[in-house]
Kinemage of the C-alpha trace (Angstrom):
@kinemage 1
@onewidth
@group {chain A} dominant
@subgroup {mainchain}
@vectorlist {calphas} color= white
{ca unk a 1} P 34.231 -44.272 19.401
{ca unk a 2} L 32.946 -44.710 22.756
{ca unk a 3} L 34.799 -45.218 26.306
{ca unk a 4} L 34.585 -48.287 27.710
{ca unk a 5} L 36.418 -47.917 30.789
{ca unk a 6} L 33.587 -45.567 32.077
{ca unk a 7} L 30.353 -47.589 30.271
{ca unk a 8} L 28.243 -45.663 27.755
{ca unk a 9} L 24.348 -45.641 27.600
{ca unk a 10} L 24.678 -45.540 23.788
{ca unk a 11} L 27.853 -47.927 23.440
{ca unk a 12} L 26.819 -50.810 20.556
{ca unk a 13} L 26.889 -54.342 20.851
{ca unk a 14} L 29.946 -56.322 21.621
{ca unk a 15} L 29.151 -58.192 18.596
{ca unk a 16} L 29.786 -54.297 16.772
{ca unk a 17} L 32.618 -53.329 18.277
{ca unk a 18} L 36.672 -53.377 17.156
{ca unk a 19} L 38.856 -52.907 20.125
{ca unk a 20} L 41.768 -50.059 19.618
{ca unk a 21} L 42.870 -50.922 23.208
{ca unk a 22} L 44.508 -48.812 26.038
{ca unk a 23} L 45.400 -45.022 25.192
{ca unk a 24} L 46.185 -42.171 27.440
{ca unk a 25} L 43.147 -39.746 25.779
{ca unk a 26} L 40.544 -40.171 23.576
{ca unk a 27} L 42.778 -38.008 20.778
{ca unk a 28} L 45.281 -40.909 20.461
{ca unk a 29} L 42.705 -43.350 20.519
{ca unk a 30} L 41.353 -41.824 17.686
{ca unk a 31} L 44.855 -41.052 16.199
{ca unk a 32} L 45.273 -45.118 16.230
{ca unk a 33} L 41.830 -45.895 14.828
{ca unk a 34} L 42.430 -43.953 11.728
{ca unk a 35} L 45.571 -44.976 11.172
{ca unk a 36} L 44.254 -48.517 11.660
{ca unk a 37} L 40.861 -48.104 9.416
{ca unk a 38} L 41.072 -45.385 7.608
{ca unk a 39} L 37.956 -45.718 5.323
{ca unk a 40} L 36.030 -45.443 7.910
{ca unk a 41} L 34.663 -42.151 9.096
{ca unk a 42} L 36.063 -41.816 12.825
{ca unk a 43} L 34.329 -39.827 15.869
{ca unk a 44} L 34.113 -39.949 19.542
{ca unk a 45} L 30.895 -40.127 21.164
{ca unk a 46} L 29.065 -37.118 21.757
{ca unk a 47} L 27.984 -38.243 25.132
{ca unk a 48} L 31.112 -40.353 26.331
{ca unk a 49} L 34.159 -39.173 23.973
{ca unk a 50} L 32.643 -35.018 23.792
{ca unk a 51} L 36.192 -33.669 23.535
{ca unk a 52} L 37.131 -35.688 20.132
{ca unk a 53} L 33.371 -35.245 18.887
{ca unk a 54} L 33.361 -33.785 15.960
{ca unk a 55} L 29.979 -33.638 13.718
């Protein structure tokens, strides 16, 4: 997961990207994207989203 409101060197294409929309922190961002997909493997950006990086 990467924040867009602040740009990220390392954010993919828009062509790559599912929007989760407006959220107060990057932990309820998160919260909704794996309640919203949760086969997928979720993590914030190491460079962008460091506080909900996790591996």
């Amino acid at each position: 997961m990467h924040n867009a409101t602040t740009g990220c060197t390392y954010m993919p294409g828009m062509e790559h990207l599912i929007k989760l929309g407006l959220h107060s922190s990057c932990a309820a961002a998160i919260a909704h994207a794996r309640s919203s997909f949760p086969e997928i493997k979720i993590n914030g950006c190491y460079f962008c989203c460091n506080s909900c990086h996790t591996t």
